[in-house]
Structure formats: structure tokens, C-alpha cells
The first five atom37 places (N, CA, C, CB, O) and aatype in JSON, in Angstrom:
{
  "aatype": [20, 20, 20, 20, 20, 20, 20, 20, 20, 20, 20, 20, 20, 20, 20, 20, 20, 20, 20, 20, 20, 20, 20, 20, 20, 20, 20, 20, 20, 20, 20, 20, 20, 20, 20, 20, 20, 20, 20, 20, 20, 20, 20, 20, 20, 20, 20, 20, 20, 20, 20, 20, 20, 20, 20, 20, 20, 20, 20, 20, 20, 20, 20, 20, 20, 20, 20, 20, 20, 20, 20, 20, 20, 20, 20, 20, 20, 20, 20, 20, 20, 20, 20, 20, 20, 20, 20, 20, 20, 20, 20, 20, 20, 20, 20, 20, 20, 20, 20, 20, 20, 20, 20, 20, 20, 20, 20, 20, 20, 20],
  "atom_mask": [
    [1, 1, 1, 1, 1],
    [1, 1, 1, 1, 1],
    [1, 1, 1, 1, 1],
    [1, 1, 1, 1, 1],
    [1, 1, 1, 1, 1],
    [1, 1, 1, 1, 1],
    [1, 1, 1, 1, 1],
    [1, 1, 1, 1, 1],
    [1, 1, 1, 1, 1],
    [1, 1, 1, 1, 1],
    [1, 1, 1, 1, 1],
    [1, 1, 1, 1, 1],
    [1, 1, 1, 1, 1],
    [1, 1, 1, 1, 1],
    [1, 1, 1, 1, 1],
    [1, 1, 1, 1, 1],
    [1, 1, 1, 1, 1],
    [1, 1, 1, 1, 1],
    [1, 1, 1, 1, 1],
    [1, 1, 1, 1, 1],
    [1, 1, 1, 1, 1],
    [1, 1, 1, 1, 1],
    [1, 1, 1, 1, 1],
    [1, 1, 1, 1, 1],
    [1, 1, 1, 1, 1],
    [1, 1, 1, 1, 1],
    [1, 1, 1, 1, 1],
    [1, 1, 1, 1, 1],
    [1, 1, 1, 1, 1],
    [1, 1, 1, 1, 1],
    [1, 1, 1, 1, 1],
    [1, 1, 1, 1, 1],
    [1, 1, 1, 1, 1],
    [1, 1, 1, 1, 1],
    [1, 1, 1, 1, 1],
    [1, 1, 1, 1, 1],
    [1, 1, 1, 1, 1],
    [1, 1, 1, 1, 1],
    [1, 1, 1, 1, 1],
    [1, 1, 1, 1, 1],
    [1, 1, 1, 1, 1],
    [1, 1, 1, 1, 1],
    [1, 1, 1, 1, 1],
    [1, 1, 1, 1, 1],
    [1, 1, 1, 1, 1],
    [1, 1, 1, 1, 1],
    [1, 1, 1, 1, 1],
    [1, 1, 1, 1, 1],
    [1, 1, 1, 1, 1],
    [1, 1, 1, 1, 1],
    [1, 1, 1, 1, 1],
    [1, 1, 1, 1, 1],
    [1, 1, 1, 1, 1],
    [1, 1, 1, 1, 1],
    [1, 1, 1, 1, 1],
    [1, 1, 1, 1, 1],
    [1, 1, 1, 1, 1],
    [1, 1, 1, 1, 1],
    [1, 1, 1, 1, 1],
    [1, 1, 1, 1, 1],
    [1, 1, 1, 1, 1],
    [1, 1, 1, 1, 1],
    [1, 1, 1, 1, 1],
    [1, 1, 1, 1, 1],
    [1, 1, 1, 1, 1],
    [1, 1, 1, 1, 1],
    [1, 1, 1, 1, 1],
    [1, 1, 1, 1, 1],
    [1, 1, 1, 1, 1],
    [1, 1, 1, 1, 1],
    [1, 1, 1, 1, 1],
    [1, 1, 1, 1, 1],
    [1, 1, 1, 1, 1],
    [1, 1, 1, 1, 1],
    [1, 1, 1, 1, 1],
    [1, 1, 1, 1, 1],
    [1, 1, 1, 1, 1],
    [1, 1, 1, 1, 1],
    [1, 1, 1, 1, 1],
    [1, 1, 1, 1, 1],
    [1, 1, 1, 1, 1],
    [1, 1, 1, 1, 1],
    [1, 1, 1, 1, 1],
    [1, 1, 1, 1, 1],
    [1, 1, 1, 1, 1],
    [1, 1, 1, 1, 1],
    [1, 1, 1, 1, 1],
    [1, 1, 1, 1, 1],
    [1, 1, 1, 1, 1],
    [1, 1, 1, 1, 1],
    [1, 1, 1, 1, 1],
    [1, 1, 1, 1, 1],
    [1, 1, 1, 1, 1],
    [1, 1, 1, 1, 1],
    [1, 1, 1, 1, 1],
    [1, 1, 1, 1, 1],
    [1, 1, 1, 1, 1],
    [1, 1, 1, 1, 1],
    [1, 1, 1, 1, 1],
    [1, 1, 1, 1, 1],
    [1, 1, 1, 1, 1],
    [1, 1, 1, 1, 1],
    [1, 1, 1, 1, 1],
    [1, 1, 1, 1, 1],
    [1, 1, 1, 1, 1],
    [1, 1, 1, 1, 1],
    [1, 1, 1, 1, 1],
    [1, 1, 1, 1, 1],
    [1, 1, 1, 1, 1],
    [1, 1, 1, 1, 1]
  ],
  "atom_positions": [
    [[47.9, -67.81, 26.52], [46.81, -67.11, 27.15], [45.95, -66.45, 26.07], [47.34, -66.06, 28.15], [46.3, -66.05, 24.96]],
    [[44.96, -66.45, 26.54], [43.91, -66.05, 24.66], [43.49, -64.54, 25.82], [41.62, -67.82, 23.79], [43.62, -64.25, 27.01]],
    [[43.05, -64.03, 24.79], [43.18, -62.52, 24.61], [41.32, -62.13, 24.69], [44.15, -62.06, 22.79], [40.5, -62.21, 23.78]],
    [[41.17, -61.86, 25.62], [39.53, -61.18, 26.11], [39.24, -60.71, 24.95], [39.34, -59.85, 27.34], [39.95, -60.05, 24.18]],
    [[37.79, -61.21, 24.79], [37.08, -60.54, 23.4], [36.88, -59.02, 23.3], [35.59, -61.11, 23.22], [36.84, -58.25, 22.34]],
    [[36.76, -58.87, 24.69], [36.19, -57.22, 25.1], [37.23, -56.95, 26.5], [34.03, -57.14, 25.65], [37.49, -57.72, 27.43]],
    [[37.7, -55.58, 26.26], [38.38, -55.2, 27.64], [37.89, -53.93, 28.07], [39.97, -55.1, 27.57], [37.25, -53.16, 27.35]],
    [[38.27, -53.68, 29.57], [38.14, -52.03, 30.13], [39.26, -51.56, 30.59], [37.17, -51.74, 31.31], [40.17, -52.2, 31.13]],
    [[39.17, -50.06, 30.29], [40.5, -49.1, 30.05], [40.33, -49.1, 31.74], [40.39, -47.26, 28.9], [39.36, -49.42, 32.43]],
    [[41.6, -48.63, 32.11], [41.52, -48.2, 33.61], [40.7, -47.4, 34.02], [42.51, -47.68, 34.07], [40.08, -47.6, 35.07]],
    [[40.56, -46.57, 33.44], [39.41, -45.19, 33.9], [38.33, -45.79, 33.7], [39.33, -43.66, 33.0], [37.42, -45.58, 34.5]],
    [[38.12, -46.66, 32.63], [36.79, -47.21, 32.85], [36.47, -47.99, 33.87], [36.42, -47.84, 31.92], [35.38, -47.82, 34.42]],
    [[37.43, -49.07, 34.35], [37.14, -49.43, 35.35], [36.75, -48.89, 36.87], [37.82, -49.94, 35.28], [35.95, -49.36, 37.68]],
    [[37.69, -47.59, 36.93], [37.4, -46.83, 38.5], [35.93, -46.31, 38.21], [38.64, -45.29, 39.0], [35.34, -46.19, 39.28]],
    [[34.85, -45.82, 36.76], [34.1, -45.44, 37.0], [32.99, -46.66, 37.54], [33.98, -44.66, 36.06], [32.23, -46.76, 38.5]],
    [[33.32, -47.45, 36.45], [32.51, -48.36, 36.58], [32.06, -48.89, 38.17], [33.1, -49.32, 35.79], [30.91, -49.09, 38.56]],
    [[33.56, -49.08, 39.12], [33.52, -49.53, 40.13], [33.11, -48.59, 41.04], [34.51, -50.07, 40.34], [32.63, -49.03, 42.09]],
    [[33.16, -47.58, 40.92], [32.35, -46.15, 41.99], [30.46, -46.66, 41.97], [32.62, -43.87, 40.8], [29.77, -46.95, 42.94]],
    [[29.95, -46.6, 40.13], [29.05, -47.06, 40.14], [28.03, -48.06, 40.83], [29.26, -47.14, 39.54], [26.89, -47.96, 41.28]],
    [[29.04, -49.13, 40.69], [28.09, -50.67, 41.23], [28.47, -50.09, 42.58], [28.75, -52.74, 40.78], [27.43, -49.97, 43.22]],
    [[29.44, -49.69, 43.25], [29.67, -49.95, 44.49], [28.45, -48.75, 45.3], [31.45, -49.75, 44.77], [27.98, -48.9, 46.43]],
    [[28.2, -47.72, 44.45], [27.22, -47.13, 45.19], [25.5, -47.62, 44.97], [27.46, -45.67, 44.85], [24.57, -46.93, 45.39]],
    [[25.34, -48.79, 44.3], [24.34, -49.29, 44.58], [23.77, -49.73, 45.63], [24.31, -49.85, 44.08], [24.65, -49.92, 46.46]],
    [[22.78, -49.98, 46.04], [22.12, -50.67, 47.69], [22.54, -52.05, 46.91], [19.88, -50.42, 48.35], [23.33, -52.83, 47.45]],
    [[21.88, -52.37, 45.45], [22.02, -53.9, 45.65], [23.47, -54.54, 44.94], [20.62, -54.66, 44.91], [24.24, -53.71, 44.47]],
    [[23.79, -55.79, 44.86], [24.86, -56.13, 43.66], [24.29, -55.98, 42.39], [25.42, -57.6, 43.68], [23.09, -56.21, 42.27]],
    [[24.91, -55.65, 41.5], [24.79, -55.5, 39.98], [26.31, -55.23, 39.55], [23.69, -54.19, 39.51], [27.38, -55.01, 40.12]],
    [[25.72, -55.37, 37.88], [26.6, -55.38, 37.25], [26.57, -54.26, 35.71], [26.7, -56.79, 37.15], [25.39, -54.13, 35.4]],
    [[27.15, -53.76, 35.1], [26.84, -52.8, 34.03], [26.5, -53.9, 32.89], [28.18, -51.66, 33.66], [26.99, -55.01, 32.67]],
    [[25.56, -53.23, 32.32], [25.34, -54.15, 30.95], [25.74, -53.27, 29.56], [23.54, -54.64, 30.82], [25.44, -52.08, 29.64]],
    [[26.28, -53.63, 28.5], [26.21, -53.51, 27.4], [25.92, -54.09, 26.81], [26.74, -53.29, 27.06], [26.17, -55.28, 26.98]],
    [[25.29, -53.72, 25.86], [24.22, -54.23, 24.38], [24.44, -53.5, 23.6], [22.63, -54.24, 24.36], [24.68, -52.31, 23.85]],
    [[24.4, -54.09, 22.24], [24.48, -53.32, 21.32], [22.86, -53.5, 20.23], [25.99, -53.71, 20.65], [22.74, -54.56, 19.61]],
    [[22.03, -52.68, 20.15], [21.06, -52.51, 19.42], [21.06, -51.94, 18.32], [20.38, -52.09, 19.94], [21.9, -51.13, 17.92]],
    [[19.89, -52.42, 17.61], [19.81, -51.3, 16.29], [18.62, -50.15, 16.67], [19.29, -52.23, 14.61], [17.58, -50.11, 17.33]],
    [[19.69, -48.92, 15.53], [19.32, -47.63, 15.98], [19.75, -46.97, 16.09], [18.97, -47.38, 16.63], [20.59, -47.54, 16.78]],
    [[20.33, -45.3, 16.05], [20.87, -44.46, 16.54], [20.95, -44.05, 14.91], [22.04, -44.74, 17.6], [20.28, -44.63, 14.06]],
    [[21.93, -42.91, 14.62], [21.81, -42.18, 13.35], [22.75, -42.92, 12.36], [22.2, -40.59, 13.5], [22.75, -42.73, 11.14]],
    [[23.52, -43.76, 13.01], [24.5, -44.67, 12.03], [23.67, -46.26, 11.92], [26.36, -44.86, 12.89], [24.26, -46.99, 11.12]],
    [[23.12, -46.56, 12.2], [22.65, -47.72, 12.16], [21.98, -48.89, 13.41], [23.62, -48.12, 11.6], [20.9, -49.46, 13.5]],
    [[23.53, -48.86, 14.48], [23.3, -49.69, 15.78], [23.45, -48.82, 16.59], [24.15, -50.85, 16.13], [23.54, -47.67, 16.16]],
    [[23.51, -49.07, 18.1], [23.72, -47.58, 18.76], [24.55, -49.0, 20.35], [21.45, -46.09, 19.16], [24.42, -50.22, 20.46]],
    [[25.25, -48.02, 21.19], [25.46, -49.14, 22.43], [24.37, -48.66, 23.34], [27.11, -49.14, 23.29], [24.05, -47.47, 23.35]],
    [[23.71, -49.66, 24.2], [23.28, -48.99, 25.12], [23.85, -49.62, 26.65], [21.78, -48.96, 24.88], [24.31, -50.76, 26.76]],
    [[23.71, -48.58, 27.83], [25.0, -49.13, 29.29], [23.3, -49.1, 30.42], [27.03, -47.16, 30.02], [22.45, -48.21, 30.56]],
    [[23.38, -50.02, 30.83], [22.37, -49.84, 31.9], [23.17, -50.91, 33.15], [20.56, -50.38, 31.3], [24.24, -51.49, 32.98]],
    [[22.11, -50.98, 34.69], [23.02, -51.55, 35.01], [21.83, -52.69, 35.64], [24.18, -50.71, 35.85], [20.71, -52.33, 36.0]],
    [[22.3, -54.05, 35.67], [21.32, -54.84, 35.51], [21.97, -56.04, 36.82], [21.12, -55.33, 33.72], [23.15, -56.12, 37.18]],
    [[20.96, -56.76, 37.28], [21.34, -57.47, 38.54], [20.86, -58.74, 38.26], [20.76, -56.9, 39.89], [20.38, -59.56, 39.04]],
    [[21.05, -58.82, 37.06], [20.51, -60.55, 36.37], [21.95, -60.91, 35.53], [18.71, -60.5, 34.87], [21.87, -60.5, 34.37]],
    [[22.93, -61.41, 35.76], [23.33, -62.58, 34.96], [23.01, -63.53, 34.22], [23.66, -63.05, 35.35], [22.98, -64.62, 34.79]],
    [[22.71, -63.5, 32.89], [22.84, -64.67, 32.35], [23.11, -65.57, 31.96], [22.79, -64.78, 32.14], [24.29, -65.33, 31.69]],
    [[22.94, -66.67, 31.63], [23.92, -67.91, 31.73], [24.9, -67.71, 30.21], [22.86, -69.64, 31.78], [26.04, -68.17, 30.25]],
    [[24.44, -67.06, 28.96], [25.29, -66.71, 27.89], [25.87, -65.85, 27.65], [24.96, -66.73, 27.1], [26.35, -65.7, 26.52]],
    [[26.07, -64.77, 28.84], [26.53, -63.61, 29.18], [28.02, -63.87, 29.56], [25.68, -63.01, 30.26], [28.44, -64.58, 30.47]],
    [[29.01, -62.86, 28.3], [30.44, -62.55, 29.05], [30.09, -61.98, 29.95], [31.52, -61.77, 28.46], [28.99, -61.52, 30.27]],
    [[31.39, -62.02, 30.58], [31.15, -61.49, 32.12], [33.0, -61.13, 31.95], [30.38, -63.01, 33.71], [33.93, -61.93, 31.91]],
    [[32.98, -59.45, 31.89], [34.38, -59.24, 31.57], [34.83, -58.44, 33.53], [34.53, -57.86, 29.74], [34.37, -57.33, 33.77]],
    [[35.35, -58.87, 34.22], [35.85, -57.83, 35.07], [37.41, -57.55, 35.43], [35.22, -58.07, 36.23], [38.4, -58.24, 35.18]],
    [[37.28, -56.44, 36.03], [38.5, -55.54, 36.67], [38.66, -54.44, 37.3], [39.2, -55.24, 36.0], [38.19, -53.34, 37.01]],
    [[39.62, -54.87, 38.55], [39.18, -54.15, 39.64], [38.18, -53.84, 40.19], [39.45, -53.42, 39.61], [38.12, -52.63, 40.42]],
    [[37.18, -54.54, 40.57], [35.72, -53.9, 40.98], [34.68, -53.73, 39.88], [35.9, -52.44, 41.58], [33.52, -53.46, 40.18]],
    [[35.16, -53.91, 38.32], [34.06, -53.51, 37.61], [33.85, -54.59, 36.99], [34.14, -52.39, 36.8], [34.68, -55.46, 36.74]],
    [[32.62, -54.58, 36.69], [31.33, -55.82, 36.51], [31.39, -55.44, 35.09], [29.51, -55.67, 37.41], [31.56, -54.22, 35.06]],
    [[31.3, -56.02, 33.68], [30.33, -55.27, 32.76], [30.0, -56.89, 32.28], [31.04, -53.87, 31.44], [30.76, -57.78, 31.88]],
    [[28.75, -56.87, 32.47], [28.06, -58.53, 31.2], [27.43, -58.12, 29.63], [26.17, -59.51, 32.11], [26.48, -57.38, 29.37]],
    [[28.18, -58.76, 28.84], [27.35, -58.56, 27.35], [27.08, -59.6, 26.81], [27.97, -57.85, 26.26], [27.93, -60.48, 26.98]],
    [[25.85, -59.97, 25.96], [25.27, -61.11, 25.82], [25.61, -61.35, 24.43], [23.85, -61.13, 26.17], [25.73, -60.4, 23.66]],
    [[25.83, -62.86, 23.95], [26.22, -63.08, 22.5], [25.81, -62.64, 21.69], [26.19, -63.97, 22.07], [26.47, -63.0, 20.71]],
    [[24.75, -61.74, 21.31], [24.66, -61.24, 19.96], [25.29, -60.14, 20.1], [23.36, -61.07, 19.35], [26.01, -59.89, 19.12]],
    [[25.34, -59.01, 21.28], [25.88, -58.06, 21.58], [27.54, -57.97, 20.72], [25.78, -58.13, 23.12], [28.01, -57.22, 19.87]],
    [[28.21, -59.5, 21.71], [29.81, -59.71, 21.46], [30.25, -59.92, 20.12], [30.34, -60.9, 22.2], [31.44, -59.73, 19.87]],
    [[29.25, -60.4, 18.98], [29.79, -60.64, 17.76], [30.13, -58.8, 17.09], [28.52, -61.76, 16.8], [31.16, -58.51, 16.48]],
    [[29.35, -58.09, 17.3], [29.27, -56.34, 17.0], [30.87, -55.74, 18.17], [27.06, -55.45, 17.85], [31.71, -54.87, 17.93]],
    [[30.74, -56.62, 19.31], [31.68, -55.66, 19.99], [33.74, -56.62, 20.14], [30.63, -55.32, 21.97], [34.76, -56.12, 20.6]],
    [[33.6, -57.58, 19.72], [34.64, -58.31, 19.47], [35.72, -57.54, 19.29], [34.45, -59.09, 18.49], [35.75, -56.71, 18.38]],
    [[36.93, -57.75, 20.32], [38.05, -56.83, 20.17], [38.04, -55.73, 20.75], [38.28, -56.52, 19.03], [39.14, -55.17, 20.83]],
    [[36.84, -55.02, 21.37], [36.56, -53.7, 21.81], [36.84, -53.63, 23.2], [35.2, -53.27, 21.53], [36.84, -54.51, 24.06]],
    [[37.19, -51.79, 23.3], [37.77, -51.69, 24.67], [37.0, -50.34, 25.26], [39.57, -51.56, 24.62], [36.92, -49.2, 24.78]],
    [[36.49, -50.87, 26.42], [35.62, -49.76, 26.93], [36.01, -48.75, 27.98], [34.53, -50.33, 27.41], [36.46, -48.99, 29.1]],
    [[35.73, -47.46, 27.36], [36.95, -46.57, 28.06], [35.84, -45.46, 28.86], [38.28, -45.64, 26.66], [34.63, -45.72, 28.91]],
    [[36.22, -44.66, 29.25], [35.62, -43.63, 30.51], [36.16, -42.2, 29.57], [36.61, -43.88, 32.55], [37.32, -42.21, 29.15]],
    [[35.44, -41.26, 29.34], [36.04, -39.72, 28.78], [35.58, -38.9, 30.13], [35.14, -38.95, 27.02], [34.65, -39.05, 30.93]],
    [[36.36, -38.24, 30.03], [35.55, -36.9, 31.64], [36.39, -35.65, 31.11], [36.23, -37.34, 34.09], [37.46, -35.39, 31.67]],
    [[35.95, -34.87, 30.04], [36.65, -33.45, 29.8], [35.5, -32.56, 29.68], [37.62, -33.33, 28.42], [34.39, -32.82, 30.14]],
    [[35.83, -31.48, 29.03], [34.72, -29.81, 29.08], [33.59, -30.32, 28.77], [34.99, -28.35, 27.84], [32.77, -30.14, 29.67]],
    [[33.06, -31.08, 27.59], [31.68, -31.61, 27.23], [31.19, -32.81, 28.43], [31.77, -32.32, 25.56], [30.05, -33.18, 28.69]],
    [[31.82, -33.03, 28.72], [31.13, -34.11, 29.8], [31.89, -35.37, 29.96], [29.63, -34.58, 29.35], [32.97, -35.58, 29.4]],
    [[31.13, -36.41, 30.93], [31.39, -37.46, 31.33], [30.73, -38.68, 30.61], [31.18, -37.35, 32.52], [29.53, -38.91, 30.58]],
    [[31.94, -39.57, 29.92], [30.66, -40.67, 28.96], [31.53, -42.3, 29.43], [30.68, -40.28, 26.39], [32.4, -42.53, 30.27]],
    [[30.83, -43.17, 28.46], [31.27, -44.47, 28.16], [31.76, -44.03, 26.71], [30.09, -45.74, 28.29], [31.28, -43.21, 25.93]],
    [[32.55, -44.62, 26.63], [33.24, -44.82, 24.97], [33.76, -46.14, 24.53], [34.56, -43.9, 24.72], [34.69, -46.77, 25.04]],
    [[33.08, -46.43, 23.6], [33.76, -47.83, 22.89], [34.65, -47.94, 22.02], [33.0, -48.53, 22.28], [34.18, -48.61, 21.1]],
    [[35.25, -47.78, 21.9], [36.42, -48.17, 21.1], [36.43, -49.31, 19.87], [37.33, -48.6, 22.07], [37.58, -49.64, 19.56]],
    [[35.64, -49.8, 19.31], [35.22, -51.03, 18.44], [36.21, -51.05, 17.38], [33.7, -50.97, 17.8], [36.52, -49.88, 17.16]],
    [[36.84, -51.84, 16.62], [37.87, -52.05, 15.7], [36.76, -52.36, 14.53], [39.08, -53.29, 16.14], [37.15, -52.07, 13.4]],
    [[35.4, -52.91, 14.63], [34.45, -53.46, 14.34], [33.74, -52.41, 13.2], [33.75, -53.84, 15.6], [33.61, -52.71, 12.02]],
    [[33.3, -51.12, 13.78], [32.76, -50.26, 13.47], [33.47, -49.75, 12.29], [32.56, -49.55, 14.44], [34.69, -49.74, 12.2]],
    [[33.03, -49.52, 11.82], [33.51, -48.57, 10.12], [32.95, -47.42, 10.32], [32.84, -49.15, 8.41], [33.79, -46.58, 9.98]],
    [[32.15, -46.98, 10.63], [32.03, -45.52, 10.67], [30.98, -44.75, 11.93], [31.48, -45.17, 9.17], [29.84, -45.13, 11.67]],
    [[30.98, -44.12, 12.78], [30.58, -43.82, 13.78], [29.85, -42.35, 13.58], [31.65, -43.97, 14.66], [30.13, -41.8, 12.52]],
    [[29.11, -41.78, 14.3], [28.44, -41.11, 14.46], [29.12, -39.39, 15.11], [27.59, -41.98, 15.14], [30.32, -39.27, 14.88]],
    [[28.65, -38.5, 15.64], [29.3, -37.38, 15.69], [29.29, -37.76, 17.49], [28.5, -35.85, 14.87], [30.29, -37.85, 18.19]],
    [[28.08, -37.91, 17.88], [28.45, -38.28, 19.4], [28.71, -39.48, 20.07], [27.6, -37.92, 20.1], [28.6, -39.71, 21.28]],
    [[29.2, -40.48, 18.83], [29.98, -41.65, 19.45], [29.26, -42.29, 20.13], [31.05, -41.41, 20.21], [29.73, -42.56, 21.24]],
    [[28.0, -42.75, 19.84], [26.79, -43.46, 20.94], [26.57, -44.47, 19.51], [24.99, -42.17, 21.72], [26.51, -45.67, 19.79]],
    [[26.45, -44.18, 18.15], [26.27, -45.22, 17.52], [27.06, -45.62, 16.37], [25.19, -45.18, 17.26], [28.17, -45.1, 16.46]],
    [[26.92, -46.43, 15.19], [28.3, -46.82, 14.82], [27.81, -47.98, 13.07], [29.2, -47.94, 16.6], [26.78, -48.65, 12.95]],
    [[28.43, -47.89, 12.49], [27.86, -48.97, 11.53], [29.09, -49.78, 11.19], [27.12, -48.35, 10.13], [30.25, -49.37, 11.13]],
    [[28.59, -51.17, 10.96], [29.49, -52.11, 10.51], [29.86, -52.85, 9.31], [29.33, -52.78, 11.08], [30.79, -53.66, 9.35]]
  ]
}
């Protein structure tokens, strides 16, 4: 069995799936990874109702997330997790990829 390029933590999944499910329409969460942010690339999460045909398409339990091949070469191995403590509620990536990350964990260099 080969081993998902990209996975989601459980918590990520229940958020994820609260999300899409309170949409009117179907969608799915997107991640991308762009350049930008104070380390170099930054992730960005939106939630998008287009599939593409070169788009992973990772799910569980209810959660959708699609990332497109240039995205997956930056996020390879990575596991996308849910935080909810005193500072707030986020997405967190987990990248094995990244060498050095930023103070609020939104961007990352490789």
C-alpha cells in the first residue's frame, strides 16, 4: 500500500468536515502553497468548488482538501492538522519539507 503524499490529522478532519458541510453548495478546501509571507512561501486554505483534473484530492471522514501539483512537490509528506487553544483556532502544516518556518506558522522556507 503506498503511503499518501499528504494526510489529515483527525481534528483536522472534524474541522474541515463542519466546514464544507455548512456550505449551501459542495466544495472542497484548497491548499496552495505560494510565494510570500516573511519566510519565503506562505500556505494559503480557501474553499473552492472546482476540481481539477491535476488536483490531489486527499479525503477523510467528510473532509475534502484538493492541492494542485506544484503545490504537492513543497507539501510532500505533510500532515494537516487543526490547533484550537488560548491564541486561537488555525490550520497547521506540518511539512517535513520546510527548513525553517516563521513565528506564526503561515509561512515556511525550503
Amino acid at each position: 500500500m503506498t503511503a499518501m503524499p499528504v494526510t489529515i490529522s483527525d481534528r483536522a478532519a472534524r474541522r474541515i468536515a463542519q466546514i464544507l458541510k455548512a456550505e449551501a453548495r459542495p466544495c472542497a478546501l484548497r491548499l496552495a502553497v505560494t510565494g510570500g509571507g516573511c519566510s519565503g512561501f506562505q500556505y494559503n486554505f480557501a474553499l473552492d468548488d472546482a476540481q481539477l483534473g491535476e488536483d490531489l484530492v486527499v479525503e477523510k471522514d467528510g473532509a475534502k482538501v484538493l492541492i494542485d501539483p506544484v503545490s504537492l512537490d513543497f507539501l510532500a509528506g505533510s500532515e494537516i492538522d487543526f490547533t484550537d487553544d488560548l491564541i486561537g483556532q488555525a490550520f497547521k502544516v506540518n511539512n517535513p519539507n520546510a527548513t525553517a518556518s516563521c513565528g506564526c506558522g503561515t509561512s515556511f522556507t525550503v
